[in-house]
C-alpha positions as CSV (number, residue, x, y, z in Angstrom):
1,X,-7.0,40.1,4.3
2,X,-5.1,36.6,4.0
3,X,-4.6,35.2,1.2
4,X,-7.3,32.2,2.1
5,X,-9.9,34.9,1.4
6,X,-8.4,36.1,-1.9
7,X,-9.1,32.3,-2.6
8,X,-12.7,32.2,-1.1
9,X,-13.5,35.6,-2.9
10,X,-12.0,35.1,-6.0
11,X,-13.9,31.5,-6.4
12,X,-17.4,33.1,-5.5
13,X,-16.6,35.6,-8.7
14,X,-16.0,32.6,-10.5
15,X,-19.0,30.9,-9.9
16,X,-21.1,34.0,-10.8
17,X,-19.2,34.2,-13.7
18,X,-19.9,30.4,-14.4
19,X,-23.5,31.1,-13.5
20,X,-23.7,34.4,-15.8
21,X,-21.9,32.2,-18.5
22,X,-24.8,29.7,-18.6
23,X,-27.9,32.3,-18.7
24,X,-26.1,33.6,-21.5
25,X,-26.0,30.4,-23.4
26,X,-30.1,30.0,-22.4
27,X,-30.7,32.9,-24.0
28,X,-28.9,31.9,-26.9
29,X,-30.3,28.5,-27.0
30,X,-34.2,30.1,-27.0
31,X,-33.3,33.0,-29.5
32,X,-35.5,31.3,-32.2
33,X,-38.1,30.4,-30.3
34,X,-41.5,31.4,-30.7
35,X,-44.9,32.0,-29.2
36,X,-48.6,32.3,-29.5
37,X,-48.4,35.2,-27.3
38,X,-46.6,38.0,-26.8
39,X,-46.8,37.2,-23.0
40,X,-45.4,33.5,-23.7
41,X,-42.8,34.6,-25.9
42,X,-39.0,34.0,-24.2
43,X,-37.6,37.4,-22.8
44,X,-33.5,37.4,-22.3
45,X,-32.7,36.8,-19.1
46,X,-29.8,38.6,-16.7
47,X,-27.9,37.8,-13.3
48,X,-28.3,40.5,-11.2
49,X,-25.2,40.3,-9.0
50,X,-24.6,41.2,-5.4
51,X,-22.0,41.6,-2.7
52,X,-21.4,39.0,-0.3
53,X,-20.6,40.4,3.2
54,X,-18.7,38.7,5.5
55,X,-21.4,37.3,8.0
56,X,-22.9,35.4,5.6
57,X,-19.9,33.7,3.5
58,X,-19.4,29.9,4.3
59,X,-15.9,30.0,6.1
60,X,-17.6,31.2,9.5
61,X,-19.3,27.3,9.2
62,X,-16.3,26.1,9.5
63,X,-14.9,28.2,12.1
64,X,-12.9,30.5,10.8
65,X,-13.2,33.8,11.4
66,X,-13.4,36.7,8.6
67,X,-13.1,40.7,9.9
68,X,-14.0,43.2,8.5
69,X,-11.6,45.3,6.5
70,X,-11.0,48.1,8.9
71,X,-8.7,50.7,7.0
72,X,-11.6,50.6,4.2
73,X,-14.7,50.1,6.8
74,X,-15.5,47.1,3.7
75,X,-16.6,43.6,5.0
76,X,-17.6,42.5,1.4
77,X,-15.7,39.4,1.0
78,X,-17.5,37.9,-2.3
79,X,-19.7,37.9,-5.2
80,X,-22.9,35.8,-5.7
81,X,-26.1,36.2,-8.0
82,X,-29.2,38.0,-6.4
83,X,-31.5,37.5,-8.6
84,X,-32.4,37.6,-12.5
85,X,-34.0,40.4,-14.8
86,X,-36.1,39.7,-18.1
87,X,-35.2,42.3,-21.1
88,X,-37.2,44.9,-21.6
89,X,-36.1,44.9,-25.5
90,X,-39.9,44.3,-27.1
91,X,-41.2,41.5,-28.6
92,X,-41.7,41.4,-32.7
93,X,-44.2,39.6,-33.9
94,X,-44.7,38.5,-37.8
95,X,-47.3,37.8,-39.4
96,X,-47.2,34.0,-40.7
97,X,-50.9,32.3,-40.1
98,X,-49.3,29.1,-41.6
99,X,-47.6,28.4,-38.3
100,X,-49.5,26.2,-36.0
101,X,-48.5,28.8,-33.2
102,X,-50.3,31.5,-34.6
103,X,-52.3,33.5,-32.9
104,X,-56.3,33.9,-34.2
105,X,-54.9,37.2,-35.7
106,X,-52.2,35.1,-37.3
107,X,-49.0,36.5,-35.8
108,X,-46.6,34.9,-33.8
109,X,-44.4,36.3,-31.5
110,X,-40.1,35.9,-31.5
111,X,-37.7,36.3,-28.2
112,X,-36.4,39.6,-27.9
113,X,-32.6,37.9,-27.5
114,X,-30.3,40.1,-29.6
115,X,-27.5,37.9,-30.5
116,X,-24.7,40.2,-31.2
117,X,-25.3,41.6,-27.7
118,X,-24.9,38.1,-26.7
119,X,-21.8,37.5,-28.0
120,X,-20.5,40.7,-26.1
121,X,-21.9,39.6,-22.9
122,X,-20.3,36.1,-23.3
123,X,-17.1,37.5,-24.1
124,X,-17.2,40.2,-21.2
125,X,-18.5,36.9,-18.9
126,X,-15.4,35.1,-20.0
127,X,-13.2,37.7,-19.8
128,X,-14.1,38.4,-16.3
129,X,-13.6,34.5,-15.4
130,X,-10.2,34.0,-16.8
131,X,-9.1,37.7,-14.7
132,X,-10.3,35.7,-12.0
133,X,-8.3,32.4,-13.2
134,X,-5.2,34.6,-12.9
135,X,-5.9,36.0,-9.5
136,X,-6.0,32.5,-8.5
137,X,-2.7,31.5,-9.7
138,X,-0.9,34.7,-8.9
139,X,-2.1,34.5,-5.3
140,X,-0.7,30.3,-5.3
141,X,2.7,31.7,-7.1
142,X,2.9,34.1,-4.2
143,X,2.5,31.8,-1.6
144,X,5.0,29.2,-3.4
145,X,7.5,32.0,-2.9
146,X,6.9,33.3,0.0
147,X,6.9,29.4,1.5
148,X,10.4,29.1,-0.7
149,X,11.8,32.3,0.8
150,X,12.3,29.8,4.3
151,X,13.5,27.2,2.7
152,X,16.9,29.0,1.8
């Protein structure tokens, strides 16, 4: 593995984490939502993420070969989001007839987002991007020295 794929790899993980990041802040945004039905009402969503082999990353458009890792039998060579999941947590519903959302029982129906589990998936999310931020510049301080290594 060169250290060009340490750079495409470690950026796809980034955007996922980006991408992870931003669902997280959805679900946050529509925690106080509510509904009319308990089949309208928001349900947290969550990335479901995926390996990238190495067919299908973008270097091979632009010519550049990626092998497979031979010593491990791995060709996974990234990171990308597959899809997304909606919480199974249930809905509550109170009773409040007052609100024009009401239902013609007179309940309406809040998001299931939890938002202390929130909070932990943001900081894991974050966590995860700034590891990656670090791969990135350890793998550019390597290269600087092993560049500087000739020049002496």
């Amino acid at each position: 593995m060169g250290l060009s794929n340490i750079f495409e790899i470690t950026g796809s993980a980034l955007n996922a984490q980006s991408i992870h990041i931003n669902v997280i802040a959805g679900n946050m945004a529509n925690s106080q939502t509510t509904s009319g039905s308990e089949a309208g009402a928001y349900r947290a969503r969550r990335p479901v993420f995926a390996s990238v082999m190495a067919s299908s990353m973008g270097s091979l458009a632009l010519g550049r070969p990626m092998t497979a890792n031979t010593s491990t039998g791995s060709n996974v060579t990234g990171v990308r989001i597959d899809s997304y999941a909606d919480s199974n947590t249930p809905i509550e519903q109170q009773l409040m007839p007052e609100n024009p959302f009401a239902d013609e029982d007179g309940y309406i129906y809040l998001s299931n987002v939890n938002m202390v589990e929130e909070m932990a998936f943001m900081m894991e999310a974050s966590r995860s991007y700034q590891a990656n931020i670090e791969v990135l510049n350890t793998s550019k301080e390597l290269m600087l020295r092993t560049l500087s290594m000739g020049a002496g």
